[in-house]
Backbone as a ProteinNet text record, in pm:
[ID]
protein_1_A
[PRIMARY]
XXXXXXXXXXXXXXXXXXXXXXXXXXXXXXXXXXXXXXXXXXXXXXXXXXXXXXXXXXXXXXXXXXXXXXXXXXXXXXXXXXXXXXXXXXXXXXXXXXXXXXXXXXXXXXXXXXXXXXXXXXXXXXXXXXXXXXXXXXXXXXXXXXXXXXXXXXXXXXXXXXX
[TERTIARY]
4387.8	4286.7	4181	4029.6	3950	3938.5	3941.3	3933.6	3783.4	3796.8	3601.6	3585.9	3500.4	3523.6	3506.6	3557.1	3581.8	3563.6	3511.8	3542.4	3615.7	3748.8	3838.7	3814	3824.6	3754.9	3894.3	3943.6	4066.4	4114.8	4235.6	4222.2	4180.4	4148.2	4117	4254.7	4189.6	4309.5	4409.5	4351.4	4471.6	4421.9	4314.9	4289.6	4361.3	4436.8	4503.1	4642.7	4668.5	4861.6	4778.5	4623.4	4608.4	4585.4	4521.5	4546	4674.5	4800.6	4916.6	4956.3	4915.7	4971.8	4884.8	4756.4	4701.6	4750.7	4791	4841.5	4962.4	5059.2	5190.5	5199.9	5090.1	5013.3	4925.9	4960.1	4857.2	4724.4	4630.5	4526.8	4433.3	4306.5	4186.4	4137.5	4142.6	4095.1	3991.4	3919.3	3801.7	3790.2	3832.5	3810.1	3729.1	3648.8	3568.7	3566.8	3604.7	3656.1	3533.8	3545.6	3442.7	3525.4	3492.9	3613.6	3527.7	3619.9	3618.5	3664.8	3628	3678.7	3648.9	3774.7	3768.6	3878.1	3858.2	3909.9	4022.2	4190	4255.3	4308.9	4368.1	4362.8	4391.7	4220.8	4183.4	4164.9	4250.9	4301.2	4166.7	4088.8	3998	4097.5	4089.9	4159.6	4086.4	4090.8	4062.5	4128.6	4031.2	4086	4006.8	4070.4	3988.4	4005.3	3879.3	3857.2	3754.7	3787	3687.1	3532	3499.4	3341	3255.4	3384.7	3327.6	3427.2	3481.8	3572.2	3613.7	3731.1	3732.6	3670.3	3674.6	3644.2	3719	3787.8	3808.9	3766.7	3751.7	3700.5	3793.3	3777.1	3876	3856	3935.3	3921.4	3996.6	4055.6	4134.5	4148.9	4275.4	4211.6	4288.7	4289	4317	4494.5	4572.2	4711.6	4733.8	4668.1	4626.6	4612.2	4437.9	4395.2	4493	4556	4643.1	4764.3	4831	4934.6	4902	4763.9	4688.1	4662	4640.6	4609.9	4728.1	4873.8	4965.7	5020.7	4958	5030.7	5001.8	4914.5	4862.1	4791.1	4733.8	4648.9	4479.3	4443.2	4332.3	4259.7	4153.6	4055	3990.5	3958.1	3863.3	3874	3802.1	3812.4	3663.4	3561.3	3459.1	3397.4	3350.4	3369.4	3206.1	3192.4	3050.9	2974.7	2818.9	2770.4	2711.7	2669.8	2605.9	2703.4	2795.2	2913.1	2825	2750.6	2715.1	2632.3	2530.4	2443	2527.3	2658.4	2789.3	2819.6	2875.8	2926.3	2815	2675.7	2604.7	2596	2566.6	2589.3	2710.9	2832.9	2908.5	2929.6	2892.8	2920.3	2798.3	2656.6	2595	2674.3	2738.9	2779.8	2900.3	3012.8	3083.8	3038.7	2928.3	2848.6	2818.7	2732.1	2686.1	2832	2955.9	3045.2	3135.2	3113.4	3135.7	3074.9	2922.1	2829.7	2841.1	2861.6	2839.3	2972.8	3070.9	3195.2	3189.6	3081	3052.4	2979.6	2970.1	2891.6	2928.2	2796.1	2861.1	2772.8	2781.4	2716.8	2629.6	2507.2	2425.8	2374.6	2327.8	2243.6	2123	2119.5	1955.5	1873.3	1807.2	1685.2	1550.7	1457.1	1346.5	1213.1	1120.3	1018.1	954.5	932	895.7	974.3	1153.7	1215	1302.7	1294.8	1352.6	1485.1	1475.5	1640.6	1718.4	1769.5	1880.6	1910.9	1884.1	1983.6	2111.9	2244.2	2333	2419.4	2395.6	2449.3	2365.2	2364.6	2323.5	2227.5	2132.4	2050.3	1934.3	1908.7	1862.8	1904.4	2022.4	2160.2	2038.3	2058.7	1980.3	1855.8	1802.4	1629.7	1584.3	1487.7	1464.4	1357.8	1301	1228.2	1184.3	1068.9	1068.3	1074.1	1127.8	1131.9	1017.3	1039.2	915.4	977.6	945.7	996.1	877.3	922	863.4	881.4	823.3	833.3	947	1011.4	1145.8	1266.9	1280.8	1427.3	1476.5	1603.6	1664.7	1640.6	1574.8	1583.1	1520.3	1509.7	1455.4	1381.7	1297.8	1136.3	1154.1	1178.4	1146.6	1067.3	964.9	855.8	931.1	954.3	975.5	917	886.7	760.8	804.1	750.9	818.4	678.4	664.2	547.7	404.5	389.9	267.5	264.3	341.2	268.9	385.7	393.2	491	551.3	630.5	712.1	741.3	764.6	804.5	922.7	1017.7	1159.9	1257.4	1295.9	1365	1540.1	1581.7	1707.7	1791.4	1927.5	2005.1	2002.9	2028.6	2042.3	2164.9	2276.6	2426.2	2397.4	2314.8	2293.5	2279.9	2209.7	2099.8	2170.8	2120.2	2195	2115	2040.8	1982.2	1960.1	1848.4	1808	1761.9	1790.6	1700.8	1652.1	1540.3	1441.9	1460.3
1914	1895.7	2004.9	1986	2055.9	2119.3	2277.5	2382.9	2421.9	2394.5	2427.3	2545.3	2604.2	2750.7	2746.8	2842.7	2822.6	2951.9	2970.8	3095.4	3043.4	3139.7	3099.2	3189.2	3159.1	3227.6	3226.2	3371.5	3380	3445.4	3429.9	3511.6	3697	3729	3890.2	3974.5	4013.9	4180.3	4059.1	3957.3	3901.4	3886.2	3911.7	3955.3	3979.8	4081.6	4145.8	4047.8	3979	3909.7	3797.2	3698.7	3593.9	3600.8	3711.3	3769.3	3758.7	3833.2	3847.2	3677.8	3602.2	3436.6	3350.7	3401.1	3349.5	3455.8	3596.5	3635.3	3539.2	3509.8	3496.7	3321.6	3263	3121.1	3158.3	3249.7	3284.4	3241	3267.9	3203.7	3278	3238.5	3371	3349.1	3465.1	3578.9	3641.4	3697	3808.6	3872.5	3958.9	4035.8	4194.5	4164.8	4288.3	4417.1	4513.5	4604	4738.1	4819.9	4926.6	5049.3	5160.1	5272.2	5332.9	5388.3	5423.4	5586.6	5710.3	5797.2	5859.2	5860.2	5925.1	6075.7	6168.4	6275.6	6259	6271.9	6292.5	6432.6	6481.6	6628.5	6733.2	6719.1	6823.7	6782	6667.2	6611.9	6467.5	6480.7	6369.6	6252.9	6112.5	5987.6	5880.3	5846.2	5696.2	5560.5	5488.6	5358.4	5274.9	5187.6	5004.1	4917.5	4898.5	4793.8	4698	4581.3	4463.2	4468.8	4413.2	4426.3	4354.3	4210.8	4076.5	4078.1	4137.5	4107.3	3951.2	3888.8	3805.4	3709.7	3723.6	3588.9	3679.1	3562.5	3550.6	3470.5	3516.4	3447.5	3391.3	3266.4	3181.4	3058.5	2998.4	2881.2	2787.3	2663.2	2609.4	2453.3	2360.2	2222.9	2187.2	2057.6	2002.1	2031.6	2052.6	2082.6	2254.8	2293.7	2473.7	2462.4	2417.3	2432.4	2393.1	2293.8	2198.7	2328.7	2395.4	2540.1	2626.1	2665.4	2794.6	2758.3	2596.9	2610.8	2606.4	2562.7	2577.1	2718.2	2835.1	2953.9	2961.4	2917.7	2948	3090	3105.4	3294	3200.8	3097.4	3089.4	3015	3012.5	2986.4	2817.7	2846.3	2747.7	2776.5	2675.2	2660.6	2615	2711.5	2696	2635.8	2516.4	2478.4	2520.9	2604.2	2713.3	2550.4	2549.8	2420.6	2515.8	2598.2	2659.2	2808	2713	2873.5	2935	2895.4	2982.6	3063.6	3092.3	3166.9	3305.7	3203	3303.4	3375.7	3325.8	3420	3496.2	3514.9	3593.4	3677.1	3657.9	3786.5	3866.3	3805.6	3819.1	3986.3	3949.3	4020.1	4132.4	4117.7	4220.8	4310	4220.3	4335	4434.8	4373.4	4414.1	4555.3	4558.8	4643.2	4758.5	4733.3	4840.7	4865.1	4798.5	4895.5	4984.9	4952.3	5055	5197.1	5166.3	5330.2	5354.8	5275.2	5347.5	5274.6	5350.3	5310.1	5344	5385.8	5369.4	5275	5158.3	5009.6	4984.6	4934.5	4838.9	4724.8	4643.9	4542.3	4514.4	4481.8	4528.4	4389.5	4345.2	4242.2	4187.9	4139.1	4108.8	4055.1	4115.5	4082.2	4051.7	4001.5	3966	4027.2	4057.4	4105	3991.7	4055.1	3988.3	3954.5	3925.8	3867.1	3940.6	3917.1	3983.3	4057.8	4141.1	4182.5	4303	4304.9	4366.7	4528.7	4625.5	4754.5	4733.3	4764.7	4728.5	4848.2	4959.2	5093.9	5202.9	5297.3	5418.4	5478.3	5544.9	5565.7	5492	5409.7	5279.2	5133.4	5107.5	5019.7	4914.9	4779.5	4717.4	4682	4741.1	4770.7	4644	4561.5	4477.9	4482.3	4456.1	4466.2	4385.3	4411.5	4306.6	4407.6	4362.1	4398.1	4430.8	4555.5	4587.2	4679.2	4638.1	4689.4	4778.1	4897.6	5050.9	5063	5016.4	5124.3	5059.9	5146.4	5043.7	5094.2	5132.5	5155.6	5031.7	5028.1	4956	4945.9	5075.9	5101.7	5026.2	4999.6	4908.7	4969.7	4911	4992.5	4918.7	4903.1	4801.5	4841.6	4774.9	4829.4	4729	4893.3	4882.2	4831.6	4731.2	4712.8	4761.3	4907.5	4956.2	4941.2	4933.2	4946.2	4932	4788.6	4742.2	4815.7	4892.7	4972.5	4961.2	5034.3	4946.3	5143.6	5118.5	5278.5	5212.2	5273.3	5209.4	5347.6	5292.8	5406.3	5356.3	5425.3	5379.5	5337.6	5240.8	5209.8	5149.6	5198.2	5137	4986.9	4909.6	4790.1	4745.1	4785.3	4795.7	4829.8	4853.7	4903.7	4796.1	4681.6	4598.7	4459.4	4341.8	4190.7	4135	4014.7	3900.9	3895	3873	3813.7	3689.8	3655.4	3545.7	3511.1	3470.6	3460	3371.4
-1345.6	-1242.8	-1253.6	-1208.8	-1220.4	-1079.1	-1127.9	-1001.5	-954.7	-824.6	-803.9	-708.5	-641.9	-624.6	-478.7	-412.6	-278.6	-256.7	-92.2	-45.4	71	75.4	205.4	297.3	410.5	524.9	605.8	595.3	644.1	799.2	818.4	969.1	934.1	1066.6	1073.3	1005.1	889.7	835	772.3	736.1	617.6	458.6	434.7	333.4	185.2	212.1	122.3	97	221	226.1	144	159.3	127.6	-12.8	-64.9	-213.8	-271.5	-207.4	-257.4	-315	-238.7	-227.6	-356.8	-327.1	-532.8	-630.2	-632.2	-716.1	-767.9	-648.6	-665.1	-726.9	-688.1	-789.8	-908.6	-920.7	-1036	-1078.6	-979.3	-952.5	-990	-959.9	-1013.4	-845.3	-812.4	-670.1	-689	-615.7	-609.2	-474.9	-439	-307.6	-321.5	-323	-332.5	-210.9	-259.3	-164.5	-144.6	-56.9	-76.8	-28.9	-15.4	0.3	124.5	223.2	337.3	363.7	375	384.1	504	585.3	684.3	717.5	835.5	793.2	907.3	849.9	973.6	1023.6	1064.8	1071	911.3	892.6	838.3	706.6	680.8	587.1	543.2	394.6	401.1	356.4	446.4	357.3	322.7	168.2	123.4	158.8	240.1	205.8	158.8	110.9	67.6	155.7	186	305.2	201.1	257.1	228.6	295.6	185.5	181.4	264.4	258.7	332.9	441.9	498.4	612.1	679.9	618.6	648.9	533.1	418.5	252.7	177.7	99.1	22	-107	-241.4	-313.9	-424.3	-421.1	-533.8	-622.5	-697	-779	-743.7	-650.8	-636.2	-674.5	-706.8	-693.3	-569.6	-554.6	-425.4	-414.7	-481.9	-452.5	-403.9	-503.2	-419.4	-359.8	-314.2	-186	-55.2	-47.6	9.4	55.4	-53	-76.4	38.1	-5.4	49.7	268.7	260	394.3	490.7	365.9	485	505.5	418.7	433.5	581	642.3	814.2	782	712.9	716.5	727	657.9	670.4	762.4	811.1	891.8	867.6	722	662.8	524.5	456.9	307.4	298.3	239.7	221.2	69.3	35.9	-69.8	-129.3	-248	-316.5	-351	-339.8	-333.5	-495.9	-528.3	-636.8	-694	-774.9	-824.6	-907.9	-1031.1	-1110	-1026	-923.8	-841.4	-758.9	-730.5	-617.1	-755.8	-829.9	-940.6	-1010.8	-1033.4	-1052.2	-947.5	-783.7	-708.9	-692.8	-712.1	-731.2	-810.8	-938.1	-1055.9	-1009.9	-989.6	-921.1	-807.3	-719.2	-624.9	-684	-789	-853.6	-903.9	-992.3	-1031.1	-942.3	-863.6	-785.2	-734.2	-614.5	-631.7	-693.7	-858.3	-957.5	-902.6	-896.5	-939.4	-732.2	-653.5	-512.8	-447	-445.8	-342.8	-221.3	-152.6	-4.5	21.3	-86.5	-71.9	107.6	159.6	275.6	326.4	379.3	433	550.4	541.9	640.9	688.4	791.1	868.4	731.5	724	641.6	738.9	795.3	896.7	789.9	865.5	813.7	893.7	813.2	916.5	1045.3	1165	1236.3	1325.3	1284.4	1321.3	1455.6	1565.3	1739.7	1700.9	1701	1736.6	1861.1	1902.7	1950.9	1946.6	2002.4	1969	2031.2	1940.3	2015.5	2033.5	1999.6	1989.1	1944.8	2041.5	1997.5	2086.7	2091.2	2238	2330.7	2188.9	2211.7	2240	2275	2340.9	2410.2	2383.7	2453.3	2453.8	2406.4	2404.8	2235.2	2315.2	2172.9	2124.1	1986.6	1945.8	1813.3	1762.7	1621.2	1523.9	1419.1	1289.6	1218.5	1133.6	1077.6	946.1	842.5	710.1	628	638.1	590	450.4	356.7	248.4	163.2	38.8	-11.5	32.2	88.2	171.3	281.4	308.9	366.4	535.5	549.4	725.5	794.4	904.8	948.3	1055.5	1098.4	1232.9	1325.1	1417.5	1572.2	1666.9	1658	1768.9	1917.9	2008.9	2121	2227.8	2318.3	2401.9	2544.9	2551.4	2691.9	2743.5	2864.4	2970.3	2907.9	2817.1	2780.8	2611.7	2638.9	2468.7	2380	2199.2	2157.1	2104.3	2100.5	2040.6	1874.4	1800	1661.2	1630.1	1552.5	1537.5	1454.2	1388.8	1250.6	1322	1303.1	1363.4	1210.5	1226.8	1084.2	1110	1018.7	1028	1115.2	1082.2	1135.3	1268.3	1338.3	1487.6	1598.6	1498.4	1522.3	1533.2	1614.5	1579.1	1693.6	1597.4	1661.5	1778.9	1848.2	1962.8	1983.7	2072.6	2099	2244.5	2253.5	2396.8	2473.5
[MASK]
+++++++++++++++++++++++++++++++++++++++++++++++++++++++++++++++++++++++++++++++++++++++++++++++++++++++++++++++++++++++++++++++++++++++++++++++++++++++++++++++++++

């Protein structure tokens, strides 16, 4: 049977068990991980956390797939409408987490587009998008009392509004 590519969209923090289960089918997996270092007393620790929280990436045919949904870990079975495109970003993101293992995943906003502060001293306060220069940061002009403030906010801070 011909295997077509899926991303499984699994429950929260099963990740790693839903991996163990195509290892143990001997399947082809992809879970792309990024490293996390935090300090516990005194002490710095690495971990690997997933990149995509919650996907998994795989090859399945309909008797796998069929395997995989009765383990009960997954959500959904997302079937790739364009693999060769997933498997080219794919292999890009692969890459860069070679040369940067503090890879992480950010909102992709668009200019113009309303969003949200949802943490930090700006909690609440919305604004539009405004993209500075080639860096990732993002600008939101504030509209307090008729006039607009503009202020660099991380992306990760930030999430959708709507009016």
């Amino acid at each position: 049977m011909a295997r077509d590519w899926y991303v499984l969209h699994v429950k929260p923090r099963t990740e790693k068990r839903v991996m163990a289960f195509l290892e143990s089918y001997k399947l082809f997996r992809y879970l792309p991980l990024r490293v996390k270092v935090t300090k516990v007393q005194r002490r710095k620790v690495r971990t690997e956390l997933p990149l995509f929280p919650g996907y998994v990436f795989t090859r399945l045919d309909a008797d796998e797939r069929r395997k995989m949904l009765q383990t009960n870990l997954l959500v959904q079975t997302i079937p790739v409408p364009n693999p060769r495109e997933m498997v080219h970003q794919l292999r890009q993101i692969s890459r860069a987490a070679r040369h940067a293992p503090e890879l992480r995943t950010v909102n992709p906003f668009k200019a113009g587009e309303l969003v949200r502060v949802k943490t930090g001293p700006f909690r609440g306060l919305e604004g539009h998008v405004r993209r500075e220069g080639a860096d990732a940061t993002i600008v939101v002009n504030l509209e307090i009392l008729g006039q607009a403030v503009a202020t660099s906010i991380s992306p990760e801070d930030c999430e959708r509004a709507e009016r």
